[in-house]
Structure formats: C-alpha cells, structure tokens
N, C-alpha and C positions, 0 to 999 in steps of 0.2 A: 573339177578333180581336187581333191584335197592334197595337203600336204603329210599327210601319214605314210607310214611306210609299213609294207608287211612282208612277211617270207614266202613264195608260190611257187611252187617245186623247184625249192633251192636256190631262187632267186631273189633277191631285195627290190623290189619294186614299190611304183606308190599304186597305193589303195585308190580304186575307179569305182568303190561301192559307198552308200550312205549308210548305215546304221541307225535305223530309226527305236527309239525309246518306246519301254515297253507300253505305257501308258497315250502313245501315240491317235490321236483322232480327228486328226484334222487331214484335208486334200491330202491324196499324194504326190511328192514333188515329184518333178523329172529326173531322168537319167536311173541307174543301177541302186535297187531298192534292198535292202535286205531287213525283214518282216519278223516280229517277232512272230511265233509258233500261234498263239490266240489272236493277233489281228489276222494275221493270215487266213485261219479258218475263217473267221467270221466278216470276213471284207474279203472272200475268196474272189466274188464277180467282178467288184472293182479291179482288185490285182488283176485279174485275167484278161479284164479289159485294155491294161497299158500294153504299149506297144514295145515298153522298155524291159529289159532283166528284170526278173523280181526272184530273191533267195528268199528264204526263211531262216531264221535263229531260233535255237532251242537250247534250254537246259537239258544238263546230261538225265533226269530223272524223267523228263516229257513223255508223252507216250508218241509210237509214231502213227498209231493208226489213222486218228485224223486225215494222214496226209499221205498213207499208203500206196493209194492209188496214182499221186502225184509227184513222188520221188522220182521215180523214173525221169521225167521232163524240167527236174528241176535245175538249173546253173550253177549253185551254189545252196549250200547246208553249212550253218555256221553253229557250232553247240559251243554254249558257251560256259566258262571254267569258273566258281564263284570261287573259288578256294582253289590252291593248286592242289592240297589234297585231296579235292574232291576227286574219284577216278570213275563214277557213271558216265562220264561223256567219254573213256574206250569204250567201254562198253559199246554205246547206242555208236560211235564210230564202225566198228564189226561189225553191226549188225546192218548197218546200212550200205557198208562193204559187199555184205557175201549174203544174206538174204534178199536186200533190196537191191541189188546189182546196182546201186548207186554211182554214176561216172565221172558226176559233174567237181564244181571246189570243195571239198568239204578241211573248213576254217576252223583252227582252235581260237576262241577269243578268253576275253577275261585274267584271270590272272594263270597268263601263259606264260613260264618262265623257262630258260636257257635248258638247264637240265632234265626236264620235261619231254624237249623237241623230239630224239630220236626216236622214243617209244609212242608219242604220239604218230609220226609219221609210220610207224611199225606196223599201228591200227589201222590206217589209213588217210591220216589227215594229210594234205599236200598244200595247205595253207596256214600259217601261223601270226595271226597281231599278237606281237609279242608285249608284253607291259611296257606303258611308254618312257618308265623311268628306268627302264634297262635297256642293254646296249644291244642292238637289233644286230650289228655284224658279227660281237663278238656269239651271241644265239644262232647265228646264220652255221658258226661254227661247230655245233653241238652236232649239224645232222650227217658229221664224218666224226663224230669222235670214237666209233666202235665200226671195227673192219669185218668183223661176224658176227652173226645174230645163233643164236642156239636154242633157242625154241621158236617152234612153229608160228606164224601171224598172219597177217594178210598180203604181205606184202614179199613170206616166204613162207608158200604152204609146209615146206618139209621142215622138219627139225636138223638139225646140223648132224647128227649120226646117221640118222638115213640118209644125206647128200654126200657124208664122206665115204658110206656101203655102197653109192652107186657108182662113185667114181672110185674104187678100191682097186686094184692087182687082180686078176683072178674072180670080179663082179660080173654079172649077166647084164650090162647097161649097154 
C-alpha cells in the first residue's frame, strides 16, 4: 500500500490502488490495478485473468464504448483532469452516472484542485487524488462548502424550486 492519500466519500484515506503509466507493457503487478483505457482494451484477457481489482483510467474526451459492455462490473473509473480547466471529465462523469448505471469508485485524478471538489462530486465523482502539492484536508473541506445546490445533477435530480414547491404550504406532496 502506498503512502498517498486520497478523498472517498468524504474521507482522507490512503490509496490501496497502483496507477499504472499510460505507456505501460510489461507483467502485471499484483494487488489493485488501475489501467489506462488502451491497455485495458487491448490486454482485456490478461486483466480478466487476475484474480485481483483491476479499474480503468480515462481521459475526459475517451470514448466509452470500448468498454460499455463492461462498466457495469467495473470497481473503480478513474477520468483523469490534464488541466483543471478541462471540464469533459463531468461530462463523461454523468454519463457514466445515469446512462451506464455506473456504481462502482468513480476517481477524479490529475490536476484536481480544492475548488473543483463539490461540483465534481455533484456529477458523480465519490473519489478525489487531489494534486499532491495541495493540502488534501484543507480540499476535504471544499465538499461542505455550499449547504444547497440549485440546479439539478446527479446527485439531486430536482432543481431547488421544484423541491421548495413540494415541500411548500398548501403543495399536493
């Protein structure tokens, strides 16, 4: 087990996963593997052969099809952030959410920073390696810094009007 630390549903815990390098070809090691999106496809048999976790990692622009059929069964979906600008990995987050009924960890990596977290977890992320030259508790802190949410996500179908019309005086709820 390494000594990193990551955010999983709200918790500071150390990371029980390896992050293997995209250009990766050699054996795979033991214990909790996490695969980039093209080795994965194309060493599918091998993966499926260990006996151990094996997740996938993707960039936000990937496509899922690939691996469509095998979302469902997967442990862990890690997309990962080259830029914090970058926002294609909400996206592909939603859509792994509520088309793929996706249940398992799904991990923001890369450059994940503090003010980022609550809207990521909004989408659906419940894991976050936060950049390791930022401070992981004071990030820990980000995912209470807003006490309502007002548009709609995955994480609250309704928008804030329609929840305050159901719970209203005089509402049919």
């Amino acid at each position: 087990m390494s000594d990193t630390k990551i955010i999983r549903d709200g918790v500071i815990v150390a990371d029980d996963w390896v992050l293997l390098p995209t250009g990766y070809d050699a054996a795979f090691p033991s214990g909790k593997l996490i695969v980039p999106l093209n080795i994965f496809v194309s060493r599918q048999a091998e993966l499926t052969a260990r006996t151990e976790c094996t997740g996938v990692w993707m960039e936000g622009h990937d496509d899922l099809t690939p691996i469509s059929n095998l979302i469902e069964g997967l442990p862990l979906i890690a997309i990962h952030f080259p830029k914090f600008t970058d926002g294609r990995g909400y996206s592909t987050a939603v859509l792994l959410r509520t088309r793929y009924s996706f249940k398992g960890e799904l991990r923001a990596t890369g450059e994940v920073l503090r003010d980022q977290l609550f809207y990521l977890r909004r989408v659906g992320f419940n894991a976050f390696a936060v950049r390791a030259d930022k401070d992981i508790v004071d990030a820990l802190k980000a995912l209470t810094d807003f006490s309502e949410s007002y548009q709609a996500s995955t994480d609250q179908p309704a928008p804030l009007f329609r929840r305050r019309a159901t719970h209203a005086p005089g509402s049919a709820a």
